[in-house]
N, C-alpha and C positions, 0 to 999 in steps of 0.2 A: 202238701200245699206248697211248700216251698221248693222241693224239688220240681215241681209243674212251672213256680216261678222263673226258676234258673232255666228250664229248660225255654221257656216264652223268649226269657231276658237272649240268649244264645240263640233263637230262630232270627229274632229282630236283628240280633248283631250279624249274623250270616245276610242276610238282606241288605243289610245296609254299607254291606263290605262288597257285594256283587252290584249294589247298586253304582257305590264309585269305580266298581271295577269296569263295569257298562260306558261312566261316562268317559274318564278320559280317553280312551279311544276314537269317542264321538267330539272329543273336543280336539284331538290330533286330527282326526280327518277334516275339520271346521278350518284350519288353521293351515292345513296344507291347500282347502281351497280358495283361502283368502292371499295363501300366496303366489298362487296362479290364476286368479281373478285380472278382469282386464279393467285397468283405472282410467278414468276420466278427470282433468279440472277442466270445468268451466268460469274462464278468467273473464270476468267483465267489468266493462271502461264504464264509471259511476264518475265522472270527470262533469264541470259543471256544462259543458256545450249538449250531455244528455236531455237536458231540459228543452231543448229547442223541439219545437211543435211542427212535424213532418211528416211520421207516421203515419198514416191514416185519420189524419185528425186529431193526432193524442202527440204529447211527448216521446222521444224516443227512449226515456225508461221505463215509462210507461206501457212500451212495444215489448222493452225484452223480459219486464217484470211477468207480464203473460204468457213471454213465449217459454220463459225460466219454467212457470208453475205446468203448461202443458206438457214440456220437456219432463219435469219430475214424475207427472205422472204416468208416462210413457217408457222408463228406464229402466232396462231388463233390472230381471231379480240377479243376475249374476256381473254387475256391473258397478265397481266401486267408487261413487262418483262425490267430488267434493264442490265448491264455489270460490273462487278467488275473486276480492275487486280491487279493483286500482283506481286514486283517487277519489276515496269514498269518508275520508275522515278529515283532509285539513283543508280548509275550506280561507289558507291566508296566503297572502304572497310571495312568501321564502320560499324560491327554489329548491334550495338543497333541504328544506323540510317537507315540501309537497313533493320529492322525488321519491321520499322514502314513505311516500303511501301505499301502502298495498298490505293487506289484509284477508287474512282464510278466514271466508264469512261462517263457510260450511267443511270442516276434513274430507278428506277422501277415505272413504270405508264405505260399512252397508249403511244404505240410504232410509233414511226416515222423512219420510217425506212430507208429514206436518213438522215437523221442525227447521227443513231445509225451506219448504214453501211457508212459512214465518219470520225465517232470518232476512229473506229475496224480498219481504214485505216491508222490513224496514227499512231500505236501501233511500237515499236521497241525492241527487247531482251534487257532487261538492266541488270537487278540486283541479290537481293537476290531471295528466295524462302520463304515469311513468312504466310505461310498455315494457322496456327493455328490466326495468328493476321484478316488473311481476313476473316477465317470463323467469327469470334469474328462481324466484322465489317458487313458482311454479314447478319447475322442472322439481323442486328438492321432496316439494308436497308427491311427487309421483315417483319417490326414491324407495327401491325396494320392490321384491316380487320380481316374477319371472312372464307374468302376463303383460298384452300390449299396454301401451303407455298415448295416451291422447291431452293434448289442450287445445283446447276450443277455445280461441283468443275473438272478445266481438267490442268492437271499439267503434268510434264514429269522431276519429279524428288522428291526425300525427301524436306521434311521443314527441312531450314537451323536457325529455329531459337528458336531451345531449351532453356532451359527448359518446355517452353509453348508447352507441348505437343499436337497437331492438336484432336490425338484419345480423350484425354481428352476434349479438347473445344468442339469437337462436343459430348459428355456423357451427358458434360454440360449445353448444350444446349436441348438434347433430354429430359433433367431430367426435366427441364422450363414447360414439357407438353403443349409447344405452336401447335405440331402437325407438325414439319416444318421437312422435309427430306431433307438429302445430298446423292444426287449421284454422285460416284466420278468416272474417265476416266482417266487413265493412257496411254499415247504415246508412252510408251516401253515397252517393258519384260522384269522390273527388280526387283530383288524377295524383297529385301526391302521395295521402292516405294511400293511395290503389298500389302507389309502387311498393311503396314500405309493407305493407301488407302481405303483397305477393312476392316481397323478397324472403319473407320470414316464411313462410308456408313454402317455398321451394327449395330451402336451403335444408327441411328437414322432410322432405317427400310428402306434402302435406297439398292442401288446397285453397285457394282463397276464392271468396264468394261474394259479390255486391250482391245489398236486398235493400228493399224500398216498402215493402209492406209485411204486418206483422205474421202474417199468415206465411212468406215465405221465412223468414227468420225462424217460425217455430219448423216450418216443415225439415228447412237443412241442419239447423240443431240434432234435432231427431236424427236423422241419416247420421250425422256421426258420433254421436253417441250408440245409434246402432249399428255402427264401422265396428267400433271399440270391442263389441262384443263379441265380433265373428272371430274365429281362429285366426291366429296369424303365426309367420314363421318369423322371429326375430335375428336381425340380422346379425354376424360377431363380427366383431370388429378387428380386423388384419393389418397386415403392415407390408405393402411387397416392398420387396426389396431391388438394387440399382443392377444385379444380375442373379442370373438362372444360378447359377451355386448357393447363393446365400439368400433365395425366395422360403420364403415357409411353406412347411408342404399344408394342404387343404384335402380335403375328404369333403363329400358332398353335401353342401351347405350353402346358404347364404351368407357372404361376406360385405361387407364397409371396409372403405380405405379412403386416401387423401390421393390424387395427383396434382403434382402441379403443372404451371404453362409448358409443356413442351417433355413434359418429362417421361420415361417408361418406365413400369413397374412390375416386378416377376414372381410368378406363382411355380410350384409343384405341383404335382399333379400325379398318383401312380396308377396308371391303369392294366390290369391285367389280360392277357391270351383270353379272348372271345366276351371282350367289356365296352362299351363308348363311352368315347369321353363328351359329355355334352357342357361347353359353358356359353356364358351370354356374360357383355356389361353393358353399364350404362351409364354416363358422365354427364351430370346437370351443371347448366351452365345459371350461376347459382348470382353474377355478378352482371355488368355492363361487358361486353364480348364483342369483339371486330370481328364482322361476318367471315362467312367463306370459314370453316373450322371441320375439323373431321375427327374420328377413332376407330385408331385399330386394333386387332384385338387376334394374335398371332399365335399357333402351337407349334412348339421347334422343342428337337431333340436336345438332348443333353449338350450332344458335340454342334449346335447351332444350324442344323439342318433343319429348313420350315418345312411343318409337314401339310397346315391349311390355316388360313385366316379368314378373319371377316372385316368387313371394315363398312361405315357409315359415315356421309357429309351433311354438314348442314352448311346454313345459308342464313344467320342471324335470324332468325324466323322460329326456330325450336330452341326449346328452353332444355331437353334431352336428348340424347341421340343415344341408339344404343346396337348393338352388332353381335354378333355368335357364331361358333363355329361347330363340326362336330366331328369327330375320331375314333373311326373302330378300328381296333383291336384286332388282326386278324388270328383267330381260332391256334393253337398250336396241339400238336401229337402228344406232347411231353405235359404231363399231369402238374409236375413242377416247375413247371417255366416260368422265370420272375416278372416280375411288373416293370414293364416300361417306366419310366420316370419323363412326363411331359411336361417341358418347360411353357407355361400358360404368359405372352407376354401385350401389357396393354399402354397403348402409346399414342397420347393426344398432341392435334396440332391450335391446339386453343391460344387466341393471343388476348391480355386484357387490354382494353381501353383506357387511354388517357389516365390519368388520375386514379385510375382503381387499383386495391391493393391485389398483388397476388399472394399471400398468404391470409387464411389459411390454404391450402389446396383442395381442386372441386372434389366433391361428392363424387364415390364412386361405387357402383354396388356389383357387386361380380356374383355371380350364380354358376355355380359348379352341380354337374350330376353324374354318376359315373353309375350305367345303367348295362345292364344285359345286352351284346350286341341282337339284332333283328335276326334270327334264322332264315334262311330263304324262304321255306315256304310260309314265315309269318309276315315279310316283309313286305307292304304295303306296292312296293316298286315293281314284283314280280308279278303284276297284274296288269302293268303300265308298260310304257316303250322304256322303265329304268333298267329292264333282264334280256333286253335284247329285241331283236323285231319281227317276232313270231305275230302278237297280239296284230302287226300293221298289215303281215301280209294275207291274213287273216280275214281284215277288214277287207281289202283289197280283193280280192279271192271273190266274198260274198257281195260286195258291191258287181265285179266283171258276174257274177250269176242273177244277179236281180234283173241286170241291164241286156241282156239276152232274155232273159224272160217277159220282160215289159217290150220288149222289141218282136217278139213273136206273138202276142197279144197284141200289138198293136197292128201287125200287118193281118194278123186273121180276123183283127174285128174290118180295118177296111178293105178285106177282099169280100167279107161276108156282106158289107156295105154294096158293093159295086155289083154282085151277085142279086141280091133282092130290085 
């Protein structure tokens, strides 16, 4: 009897040791994909002018309180999404204590959505407007992990809490090279609000959006909450440098960098015997800008010889412009032959306006890929007039045969004519 005990008590304990053996495995894999999960805040302006009645009838917290609950219940299962509000708890006159409202109503992790659509329920218009402090506070909520990074910023009025200007925090924030976007959503049509909105949504590749009813508020909610979950390639953050010797060399990736007004910047680049180099950039013009502006965007040898550019103008009218070029490699005999070393160089003629700061310097995103050249017979061109001009005389050829053929058809149908 008691040996049948011991041996019961010994099966239980094999079980119960295979069972924690089971878990933490499932709890490493949990963990590894919560740190590659793509995060969300949704930062919302609970400021007291939400009370104004415009919506569709209703207040406009009214509007985003619905558009919040449809949003939750719409939000991937692989989407860590949190709530941020601003000015939702001091409801007095001190400035510098209604600047420091802003409040995570809801964390960012896995979503529980009667608890998130319960907190969004208690919410009431109260205070300031302090944009730039919640983006500040915002960004930290989405610190960590290696997936996209989003704030969905929806307000319905200026930040009331200067000099911490919002455009600037978020420049700030974009300059970090964490890869983290603000889309912003304005609930009126007001041309101020509009700038500041769409300065902060450009400064970090993001978008700004006017809405007037609550149906469209839920629907662009939605869309970028379901941005957030699609894959993305995050971009790393680089440094060129003032010449081709002391550029950092890059391998193909997306990179972030700074330029500033007028300035050039140098990459490396090693491409091998029978490789293209393919890059492209792009320069948001992220401030106030004096039209007429361009970028170029250069590959020169080591010893300063260009080997091709590209280059793109604007005309105050684009908020980016962007140009690329591309470089093959030709093929060598020698199994070992080194990698060219191409100096990548990118050079704006951007001037700012009056009174606008030029630091920090504009956003730059540079895209390198260094791909397998095209073999002749894969090459797209070798079907075109790009391989010579077989394909034209070709054309030529069987055009002079159609045109003898419809010429003697036509003379034997009217002699057959003048015959009958």
């Amino acid at each position: 009897m008691i040996r049948t005990q011991r041996l019961a008590a010994g099966v239980c304990a094999l079980l119960a040791a295979l069972t924690a053996g089971l878990a933490f495995p499932a709890g490493a894999v949990a963990d590894e994909t919560t740190a590659t999960a793509p995060k969300v805040d949704l930062v919302l302006d609970v400021s007291g002018s939400m009370r104004t009645k415009d919506m569709d009838g209703g207040t406009r917290m009214a509007a985003a309180k619905q558009a919040f609950n449809e949003v939750l219940d719409a939000t991937p299962e692989n989407v860590l999404l949190g709530i941020r509000t601003l000015g939702a708890n001091y409801p007095g006159d001190d400035q510098k204590t209604g600047c420091k409202d802003t409040a995570q109503l809801y964390p960012v992790g896995p979503l529980d959505r009667t608890e998130a659509k319960t907190a969004v329920a208690t919410l009431s218009p109260t205070g300031w407007t302090p944009i730039g402090p919640a983006l500040l506070k915002a960004a930290g909520d989405l610190d960590g992990g290696t997936g996209s990074k989003r704030i969905v910023l929806i307000s319905d009025g200026e930040d009331t809490c200067a000099p911490l200007d919002p455009c600037e925090v978020a420049r700030e924030i974009a300059a970090k090279g964490i890869g983290l976007t603000i889309d912003t959503l304005g609930l009126v049509p007001n041309v101020k609000m509009r700038r500041q909105l769409s300065c902060i949504a450009e400064a970090t590749g993001g978008t700004y959006t006017s809405v007037e009813h609550t149906d469209e508020l839920t629907d662009r909610v939605n869309q970028l909450v379901d941005r957030a979950a699609d894959p993305v390639v995050t971009p790393v953050a680089t440094e060129g440098a003032a010449s081709c010797s002391a550029a950092p060399a890059l391998k193909s990736g997306l990179y972030t960098d700074r330029e500033e007004f007028g300035q050039e910047r140098w990459y490396k680049v090693d491409v091998k015997p029978g490789q293209e180099l393919r890059a492209s950039v792009s320069v948001a013009a992220d401030r106030a800008m004096n039209p007429d502006y361009g970028v170029l965007l250069r590959a020169v040898t080591v010893h300063g010889r260009e080997i091709v550019r590209g280059e793109a103008a604007g005309n105050g009218r684009t908020d980016v412009i962007s140009t690329g070029l591309r470089y093959p490699k030709a093929e060598s005999d020698d199994d070992e032959a080194p990698a060219e070393t191409v100096c990548v160089q990118v050079t704006n003629s951007y001037s700012a306006a009056a009174g606008v700061k030029t630091t920090p310097g504009m956003p730059l995103e540079l895209t390198v890929d260094v791909v397998g050249s095209p073999s002749p017979a894969g090459d797209v061109a070798s079907f075109g007039l790009g391989r010579g001009w077989w394909l034209l005389g070709v054309l030529v050829l069987f055009g002079f045969l159609v045109g003898v053929l419809w010429g003697w058809v036509s003379r034997w149908r009217i002699a057959v004519w003048r015959t009958n």
